[in-house]
C-alpha positions as semicolon CSV with decimal commas, in nm:
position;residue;x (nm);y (nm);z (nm)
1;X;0,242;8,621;2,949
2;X;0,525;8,840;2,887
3;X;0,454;9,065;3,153
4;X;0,380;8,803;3,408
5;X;0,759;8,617;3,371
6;X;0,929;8,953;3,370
7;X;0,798;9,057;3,728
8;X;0,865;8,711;3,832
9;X;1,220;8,702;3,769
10;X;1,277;9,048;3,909
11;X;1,119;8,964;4,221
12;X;1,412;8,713;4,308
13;X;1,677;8,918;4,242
14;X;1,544;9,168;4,426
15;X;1,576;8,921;4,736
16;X;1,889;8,778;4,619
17;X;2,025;9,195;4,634
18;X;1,880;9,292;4,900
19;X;1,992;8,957;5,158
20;X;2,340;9,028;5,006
21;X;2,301;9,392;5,119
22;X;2,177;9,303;5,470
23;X;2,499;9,049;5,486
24;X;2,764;9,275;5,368
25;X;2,593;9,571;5,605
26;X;2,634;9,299;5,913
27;X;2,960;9,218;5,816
28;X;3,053;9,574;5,821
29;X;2,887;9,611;6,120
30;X;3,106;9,333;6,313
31;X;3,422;9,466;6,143
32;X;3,327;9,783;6,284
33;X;3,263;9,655;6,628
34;X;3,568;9,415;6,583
35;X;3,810;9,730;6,490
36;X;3,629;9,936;6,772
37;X;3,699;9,633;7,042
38;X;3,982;9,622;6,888
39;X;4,169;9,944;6,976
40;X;3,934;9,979;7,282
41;X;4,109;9,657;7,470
42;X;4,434;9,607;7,273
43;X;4,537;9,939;7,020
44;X;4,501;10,246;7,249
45;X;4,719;10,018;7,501
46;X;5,006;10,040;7,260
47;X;5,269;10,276;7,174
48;X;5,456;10,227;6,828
49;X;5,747;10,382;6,707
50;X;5,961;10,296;6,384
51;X;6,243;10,577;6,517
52;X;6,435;10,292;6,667
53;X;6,789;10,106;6,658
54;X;6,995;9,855;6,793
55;X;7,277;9,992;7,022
56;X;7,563;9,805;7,215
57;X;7,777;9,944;7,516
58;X;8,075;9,851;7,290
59;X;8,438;9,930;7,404
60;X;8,638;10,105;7,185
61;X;9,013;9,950;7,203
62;X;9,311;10,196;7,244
63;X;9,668;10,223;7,344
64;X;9,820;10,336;7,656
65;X;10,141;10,386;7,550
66;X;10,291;10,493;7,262
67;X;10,482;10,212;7,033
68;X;10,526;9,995;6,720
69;X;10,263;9,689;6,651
70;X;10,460;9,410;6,686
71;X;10,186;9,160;6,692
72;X;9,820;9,200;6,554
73;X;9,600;8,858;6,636
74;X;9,241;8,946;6,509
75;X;9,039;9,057;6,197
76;X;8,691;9,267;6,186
77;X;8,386;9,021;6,268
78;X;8,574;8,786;6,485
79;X;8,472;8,682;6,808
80;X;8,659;8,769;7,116
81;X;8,605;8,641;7,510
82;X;8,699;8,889;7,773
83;X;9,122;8,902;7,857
84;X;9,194;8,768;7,497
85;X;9,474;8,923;7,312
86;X;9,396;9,154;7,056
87;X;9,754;9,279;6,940
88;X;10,089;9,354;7,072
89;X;10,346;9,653;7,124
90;X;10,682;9,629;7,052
91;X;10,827;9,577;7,452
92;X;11,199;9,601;7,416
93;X;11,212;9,978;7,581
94;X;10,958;9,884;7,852
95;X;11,128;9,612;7,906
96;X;11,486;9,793;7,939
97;X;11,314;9,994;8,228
98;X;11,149;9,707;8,374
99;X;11,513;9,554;8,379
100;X;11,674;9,913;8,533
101;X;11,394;9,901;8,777
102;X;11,478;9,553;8,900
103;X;11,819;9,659;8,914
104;X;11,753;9,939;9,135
105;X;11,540;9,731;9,363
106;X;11,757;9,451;9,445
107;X;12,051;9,725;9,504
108;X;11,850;9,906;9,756
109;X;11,777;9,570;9,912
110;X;12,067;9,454;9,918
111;X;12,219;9,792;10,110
112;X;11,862;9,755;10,329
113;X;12,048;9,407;10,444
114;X;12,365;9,554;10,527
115;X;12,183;9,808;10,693
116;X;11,980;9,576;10,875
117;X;12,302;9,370;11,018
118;X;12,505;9,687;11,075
119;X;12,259;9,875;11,291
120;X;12,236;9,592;11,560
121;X;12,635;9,522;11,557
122;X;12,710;9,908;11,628
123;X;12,410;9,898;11,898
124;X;12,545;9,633;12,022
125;X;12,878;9,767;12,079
126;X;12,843;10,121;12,179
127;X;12,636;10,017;12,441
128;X;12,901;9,805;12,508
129;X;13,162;10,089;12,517
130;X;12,928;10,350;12,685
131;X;12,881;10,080;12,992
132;X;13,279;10,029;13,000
133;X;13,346;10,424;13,012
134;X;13,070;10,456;13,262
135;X;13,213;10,192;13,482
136;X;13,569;10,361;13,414
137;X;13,418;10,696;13,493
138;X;13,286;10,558;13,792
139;X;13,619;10,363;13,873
140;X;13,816;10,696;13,872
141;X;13,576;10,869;14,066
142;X;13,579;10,612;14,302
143;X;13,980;10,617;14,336
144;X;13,979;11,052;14,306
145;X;13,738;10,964;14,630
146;X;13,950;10,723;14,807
147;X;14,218;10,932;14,770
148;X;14,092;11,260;14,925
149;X;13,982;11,059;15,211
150;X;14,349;10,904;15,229
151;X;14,462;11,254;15,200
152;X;14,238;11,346;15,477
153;X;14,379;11,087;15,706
154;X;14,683;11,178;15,619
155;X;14,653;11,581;15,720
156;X;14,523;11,432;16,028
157;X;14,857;11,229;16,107
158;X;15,062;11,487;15,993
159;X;14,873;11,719;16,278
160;X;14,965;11,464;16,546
161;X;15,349;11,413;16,397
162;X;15,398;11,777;16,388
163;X;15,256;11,824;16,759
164;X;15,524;11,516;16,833
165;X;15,820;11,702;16,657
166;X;15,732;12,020;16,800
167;X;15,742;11,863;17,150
168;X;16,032;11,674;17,136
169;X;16,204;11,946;16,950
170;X;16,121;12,172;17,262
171;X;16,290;11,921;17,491
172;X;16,567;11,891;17,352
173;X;16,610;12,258;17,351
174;X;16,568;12,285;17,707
175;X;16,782;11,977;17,773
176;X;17,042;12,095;17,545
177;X;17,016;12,472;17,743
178;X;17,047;12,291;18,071
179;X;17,348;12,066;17,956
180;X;17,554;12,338;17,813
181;X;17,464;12,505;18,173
182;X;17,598;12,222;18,327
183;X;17,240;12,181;18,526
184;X;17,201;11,860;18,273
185;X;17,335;11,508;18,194
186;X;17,448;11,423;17,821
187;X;17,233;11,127;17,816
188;X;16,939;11,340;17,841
189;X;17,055;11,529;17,609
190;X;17,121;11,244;17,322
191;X;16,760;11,108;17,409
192;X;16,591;11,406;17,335
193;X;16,820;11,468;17,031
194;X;16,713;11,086;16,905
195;X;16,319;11,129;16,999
196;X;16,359;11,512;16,810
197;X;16,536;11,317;16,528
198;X;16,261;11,037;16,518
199;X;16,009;11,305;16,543
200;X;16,112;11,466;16,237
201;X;16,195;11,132;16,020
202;X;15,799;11,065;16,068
203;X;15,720;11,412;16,006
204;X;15,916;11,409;15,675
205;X;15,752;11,060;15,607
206;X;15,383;11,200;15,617
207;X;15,496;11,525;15,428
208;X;15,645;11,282;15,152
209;X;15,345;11,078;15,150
210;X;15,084;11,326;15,157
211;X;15,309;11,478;14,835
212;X;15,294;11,174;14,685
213;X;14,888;11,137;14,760
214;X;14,879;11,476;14,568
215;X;15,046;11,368;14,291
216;X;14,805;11,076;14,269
217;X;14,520;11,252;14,338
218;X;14,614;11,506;14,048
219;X;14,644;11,163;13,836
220;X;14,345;11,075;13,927
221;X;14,172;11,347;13,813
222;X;14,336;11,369;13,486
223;X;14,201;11,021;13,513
224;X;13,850;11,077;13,557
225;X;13,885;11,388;13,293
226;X;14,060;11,140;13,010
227;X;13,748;10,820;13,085
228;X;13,494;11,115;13,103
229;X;13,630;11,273;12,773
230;X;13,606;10,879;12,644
231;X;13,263;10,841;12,796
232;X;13,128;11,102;12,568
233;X;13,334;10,986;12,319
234;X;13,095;10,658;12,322
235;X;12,767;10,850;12,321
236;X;12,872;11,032;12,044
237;X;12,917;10,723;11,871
238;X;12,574;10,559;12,022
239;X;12,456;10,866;11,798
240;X;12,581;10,668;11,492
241;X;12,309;10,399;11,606
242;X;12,037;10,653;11,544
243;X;12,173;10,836;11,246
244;X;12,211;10,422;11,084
245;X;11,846;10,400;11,170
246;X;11,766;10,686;11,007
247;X;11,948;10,570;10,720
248;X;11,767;10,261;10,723
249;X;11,460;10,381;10,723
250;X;11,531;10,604;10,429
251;X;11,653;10,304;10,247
252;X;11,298;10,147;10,318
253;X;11,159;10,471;10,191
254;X;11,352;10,466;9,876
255;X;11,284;10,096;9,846
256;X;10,888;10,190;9,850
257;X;10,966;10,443;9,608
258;X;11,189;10,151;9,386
259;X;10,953;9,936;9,435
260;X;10,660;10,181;9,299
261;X;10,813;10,231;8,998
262;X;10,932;9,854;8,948
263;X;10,507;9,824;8,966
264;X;10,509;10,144;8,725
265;X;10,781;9,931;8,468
266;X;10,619;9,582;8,477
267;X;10,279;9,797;8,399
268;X;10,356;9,969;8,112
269;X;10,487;9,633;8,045
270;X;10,196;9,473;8,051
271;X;10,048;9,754;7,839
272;X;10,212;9,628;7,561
273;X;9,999;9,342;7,521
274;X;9,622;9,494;7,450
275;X;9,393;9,280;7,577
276;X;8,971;9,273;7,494
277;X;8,835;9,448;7,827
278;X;8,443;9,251;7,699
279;X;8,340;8,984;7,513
280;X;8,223;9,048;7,155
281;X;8,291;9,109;6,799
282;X;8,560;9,264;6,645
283;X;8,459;9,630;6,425
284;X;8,626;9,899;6,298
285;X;8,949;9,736;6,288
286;X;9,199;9,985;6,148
287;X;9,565;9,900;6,230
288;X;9,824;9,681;6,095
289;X;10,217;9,523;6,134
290;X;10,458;9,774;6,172
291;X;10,190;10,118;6,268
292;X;10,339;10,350;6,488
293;X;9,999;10,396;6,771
294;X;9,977;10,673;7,039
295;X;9,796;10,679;7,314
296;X;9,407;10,733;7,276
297;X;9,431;10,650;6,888
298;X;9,118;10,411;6,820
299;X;9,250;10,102;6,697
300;X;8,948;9,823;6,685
301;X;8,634;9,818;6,862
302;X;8,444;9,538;7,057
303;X;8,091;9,509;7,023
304;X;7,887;9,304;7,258
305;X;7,608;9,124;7,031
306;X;7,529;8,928;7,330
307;X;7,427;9,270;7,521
308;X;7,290;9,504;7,305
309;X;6,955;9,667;7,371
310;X;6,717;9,888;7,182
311;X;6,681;10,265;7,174
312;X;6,325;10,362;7,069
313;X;6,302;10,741;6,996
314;X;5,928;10,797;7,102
315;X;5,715;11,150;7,020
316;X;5,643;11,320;7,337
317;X;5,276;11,302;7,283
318;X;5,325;10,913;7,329
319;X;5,499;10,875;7,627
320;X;5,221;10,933;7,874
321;X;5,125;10,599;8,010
322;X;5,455;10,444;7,890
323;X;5,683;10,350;8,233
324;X;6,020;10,134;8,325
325;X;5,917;9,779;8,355
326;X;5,631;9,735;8,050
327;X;5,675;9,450;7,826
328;X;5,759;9,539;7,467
329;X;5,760;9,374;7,120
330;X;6,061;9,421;6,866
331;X;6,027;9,379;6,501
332;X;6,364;9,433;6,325
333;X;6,375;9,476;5,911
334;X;6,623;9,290;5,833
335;X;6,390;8,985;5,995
336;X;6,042;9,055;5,866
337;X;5,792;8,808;6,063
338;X;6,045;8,763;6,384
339;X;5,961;8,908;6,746
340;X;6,182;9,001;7,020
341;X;6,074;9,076;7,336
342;X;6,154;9,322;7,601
343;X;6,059;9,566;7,859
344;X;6,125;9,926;7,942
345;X;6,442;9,973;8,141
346;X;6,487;10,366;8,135
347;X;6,358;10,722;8,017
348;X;6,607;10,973;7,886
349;X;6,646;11,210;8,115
350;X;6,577;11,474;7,820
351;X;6,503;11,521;7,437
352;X;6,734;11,388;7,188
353;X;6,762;11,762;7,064
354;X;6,850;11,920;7,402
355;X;7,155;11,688;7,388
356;X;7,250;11,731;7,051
357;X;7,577;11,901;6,939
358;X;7,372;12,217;6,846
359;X;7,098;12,228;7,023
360;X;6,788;12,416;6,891
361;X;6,742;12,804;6,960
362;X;6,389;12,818;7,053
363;X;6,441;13,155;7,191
364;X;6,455;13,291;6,855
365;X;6,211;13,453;6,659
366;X;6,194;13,226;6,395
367;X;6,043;12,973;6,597
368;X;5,835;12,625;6,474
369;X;5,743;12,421;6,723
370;X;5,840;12,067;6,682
371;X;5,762;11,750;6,794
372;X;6,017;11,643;7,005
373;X;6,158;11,256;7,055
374;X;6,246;11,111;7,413
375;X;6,509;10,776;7,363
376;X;6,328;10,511;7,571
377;X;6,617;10,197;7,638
378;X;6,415;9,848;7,608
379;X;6,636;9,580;7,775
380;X;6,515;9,223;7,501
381;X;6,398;8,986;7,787
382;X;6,678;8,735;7,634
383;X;6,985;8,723;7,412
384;X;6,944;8,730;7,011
385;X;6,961;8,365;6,898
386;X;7,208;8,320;6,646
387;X;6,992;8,284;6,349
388;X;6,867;8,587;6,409
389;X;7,177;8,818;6,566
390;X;7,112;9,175;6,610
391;X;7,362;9,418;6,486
392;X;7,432;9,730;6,585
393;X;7,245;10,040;6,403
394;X;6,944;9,784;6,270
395;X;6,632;9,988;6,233
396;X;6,355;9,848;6,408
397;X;5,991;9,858;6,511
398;X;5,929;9,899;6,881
399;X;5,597;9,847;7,045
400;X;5,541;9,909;7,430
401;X;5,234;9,724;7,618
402;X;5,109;10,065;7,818
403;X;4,793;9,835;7,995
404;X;5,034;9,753;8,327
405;X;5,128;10,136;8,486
406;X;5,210;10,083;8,809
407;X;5,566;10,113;8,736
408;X;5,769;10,420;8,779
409;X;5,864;10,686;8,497
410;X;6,193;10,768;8,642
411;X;6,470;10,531;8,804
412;X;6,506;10,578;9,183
413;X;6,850;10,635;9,338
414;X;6,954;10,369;9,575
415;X;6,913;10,591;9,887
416;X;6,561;10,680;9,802
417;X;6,474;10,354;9,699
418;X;6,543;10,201;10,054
C-alpha cells in the first residue's frame, strides 16, 4: 500500500515539473525571438549616445565704447525681446561731440548758402562786365577804324589842295613876273594873289584837320588799349566765378565729411544705450551702477531658450548610417519620462579633439588609439514647452532613427545644390 501511494503522488509532480519546464522554455523561447525581432526591425536602426548637451547660439552683450554705467535695467534669469534695453552709458561726452558736430554742420551749411547765392550774383555780373568791355572794345575799334578811313580821305584832299596851291601859287608867280615887267595888269595880279591865298587857307585847313585826326586817332588807340586792358580786367574776374565754384564744391565736400562724423557722433551716441541684439534670458550678468566698462568687456549674456538645439557627441564607429534629416528622440535628466523630438541638421566637419585647444599628438611614439567623438547638431522639431524648458549645458540622451538614409552626410553649398 505504501509503495503504491508513493509512486502515485510522484507521478503528478513529475507532470506538474515538467509542463512548467516546457512553459518557461517557450516563454524563453518568444523572449528570445521577441529580443531578436526586436533589434532586427527596431535596435540595430538606432544610434544612442549619452555624450550630449543642450547648447544655445547665445549673444554675449558688450560695450562699444568705453564709459560709466549710468543705468542698469535687468537681473540674471529675466526675459528679454529683441531691441530692449539692457543698461545705459553715461552720454554727457558723446553727447558734447554730437553737439560740436551739429555745430560744425549747420556752419558749413550755412557758408554752403552764401556760397550758393554768391556764385550766381558774381556770374551774373562779370558776364555782365565782360559783354560791356567787349562791346567797348569793339566800340573803340570801331572809332580807331573810322578814323583811319577819315584820315585816309583826308590825305586824299590834302593831295588835291596841295596840287590847287601849287597851281595857283605858280600863277601868281608868273603874273606877278609879268606885272613887274610891265607885260601884265594888276588885277591879274591880285586874282592870282587871292586864288594863291585861298589855295593855301584850304591847304592849312586839311593840314590842321588831318593833325587833329591824328591826335584822335592816337586817342583812340589809347582808347582801345585802356577798354582792352578793362576787358581782361573782367575775365580775370569771371575767374572768380570758377575759383567760388570750386570753393563751393569744397564746402559740399567738407559738408560730406561734417556730415560723416555728425553720423559718427549721434552713433556712438546711440552706443550708449546697450540694447539685447536676440530674444532670451538674461546669464552671466556681472556689472553694476557706477562700473567703469571698456570696450569688448563681457557684461551679461542672452541666451535664446526658445532656440537652442542639441549637440550629441557620437563614437565614430556609430555614425555610419546616421545622415542630416533623420528623426531623433531626446531624453533630458533633469525630465526623466519626457521626449523631445528632432532630426539631424549637421555633421561636424571634424573630431571634437582635432578642434580642441591642444589637439592630440598622434605622431608620437607613445601612441593609444582612441575612440574618437564627431558633434552631430539635432535641430528639436519644436520649441521646449515651458514646463519643461531646456537649459543650456543639460546632459541628455540622444537617439537617432538610422532606418530612412537617403539623406545626405554632408550639407551642400548653395551653388552645388542648384
Amino acid at each position: 500500500m505504501n509503495e503504491t501511494s508513493e509512486s502515485g503522488t510522484k507521478t503528478p509532480n513529475n507532470r506538474i515539473s515538467k509542463t512548467r519546464l516546457q512553459l518557461i522554455t517557450i516563454l524563453l523561447l518568444i523572449g528570445a525571438l521577441l529580443a531578436v525581432g526586436y533589434w532586427w526591425f527596431i535596435k540595430r536602426y538606432r544610434v544612442t549616445t549619452d555624450n550630449a548637451y543642450v547648447m544655445a547660439d547665445s549673444a554675449r552683450i558688450g560695450s562699444r565704447l568705453p564709459g560709466t554705467i549710468q543705468r542698469v535695467v535687468v537681473e540674471n534669469d529675466q526675459p528679454v525681446q529683441t531691441g530692449q534695453v539692457l543698461a545705459e552709458l553715461d552720454p554727457h561726452d558723446y553727447q558734447a561731440e554730437r553737439d560740436q558736430a551739429v555745430a560744425a554742420v549747420a556752419r558749413i551749411e550755412a557758408e554752403m548758402r552764401a556760397a550758393q547765392v554768391t556764385v550766381p550774383l558774381t556770374n551774373t555780373r562779370t558776364s555782365a562786365q565782360v559783354r560791356e568791355t567787349e562791346a567797348l572794345v569793339q566800340a573803340s575799334r570801331d572809332k580807331v577804324e573810322e578814323a583811319r578811313h577819315r584820315l585816309e580821305e583826308l590825305q586824299q584832299k590834302r593831295f588835291a589842295v596841295l596840287a590847287e596851291f601849287k597851281h595857283a601859287e605858280r600863277d601868281y608867280e608868273r603874273y606877278d613876273n609879268l606885272y613887274l615887267d610891265g607885260a601884265g595888269t594888276e588885277q591879274q595880279r591880285d586874282r592870282t594873289s587871292t586864288a594863291r591865298k585861298k589855295a593855301k587857307a584850304q591847304l592849312e585847313a586839311a593840314d590842321a584837320e588831318i593833325a587833329a585826326l591824328r591826335a584822335f586817332l592816337q586817342a583812340a588807340g589809347q582808347e582801345v588799349d585802356r577798354t582792352r586792358a578793362q576787358h581782361q580786367a573782367s575775365l580775370g574776374d569771371r575767374r572768380r566765378v570758377e575759383i567760388e565754384e570750386f570753393n563751393l564744391a569744397a564746402l559740399k565736400a567738407e559738408l560730406a565729411e561734417k556730415q560723416a562724423k555728425l553720423q559718427a557722433a549721434e552713433l556712438q551716441l546711440s552706443y550708449c544705450t546697450i540694447t539685447a541684439p536676440i530674444s532670451g534670458y538674461i546669464s552671466q550678468k556681472n556689472i553694476q551702477l557706477g562700473d567703469r566698462v571698456q570696450p569688448g568687456q563681457p557684461l551679461m549674456s542672452v541666451v535664446p531658450l526658445q532656440d537652442v538645439y542639441v549637440e550629441a557627441n557620437f563614437k565614430e564607429t556609430q555614425l555610419e548610417h546616421v545622415r542630416i534629416g533623420q528623426n531623433t528622440t531626446v531624453h533630458a535628466d533633469i525630465y526623466p519620462g519626457h521626449t523631445y523630438r528632432g532630426r539631424v541638421t549637421g555633421i561636424r566637419a571634424g573630431t571634437g579633439a582635432a578642434f580642441s585647444m591642444l589637439p592630440p599628438e598622434n605622431a608620437t611614439g607613445n601612441w593609444i588609439k582612441v575612440v574618437q567623438r564627431v558633434p552631430v547638431r539635432i535641430d528639436l522639431d519644436q520649441p521646449p514647452l515651458p514646463d519643461h524648458p531646456l537649459r543650456v549645458g543639460l546632459s541628455l540622451e540622444v537617439t537617432i532613427d538610422t532606418h530612412d538614409r537617403s539623406g545626405a552626410t554632408l550639407l551642400l553649398h548653395p551653388s552645388t545644390a542648384r
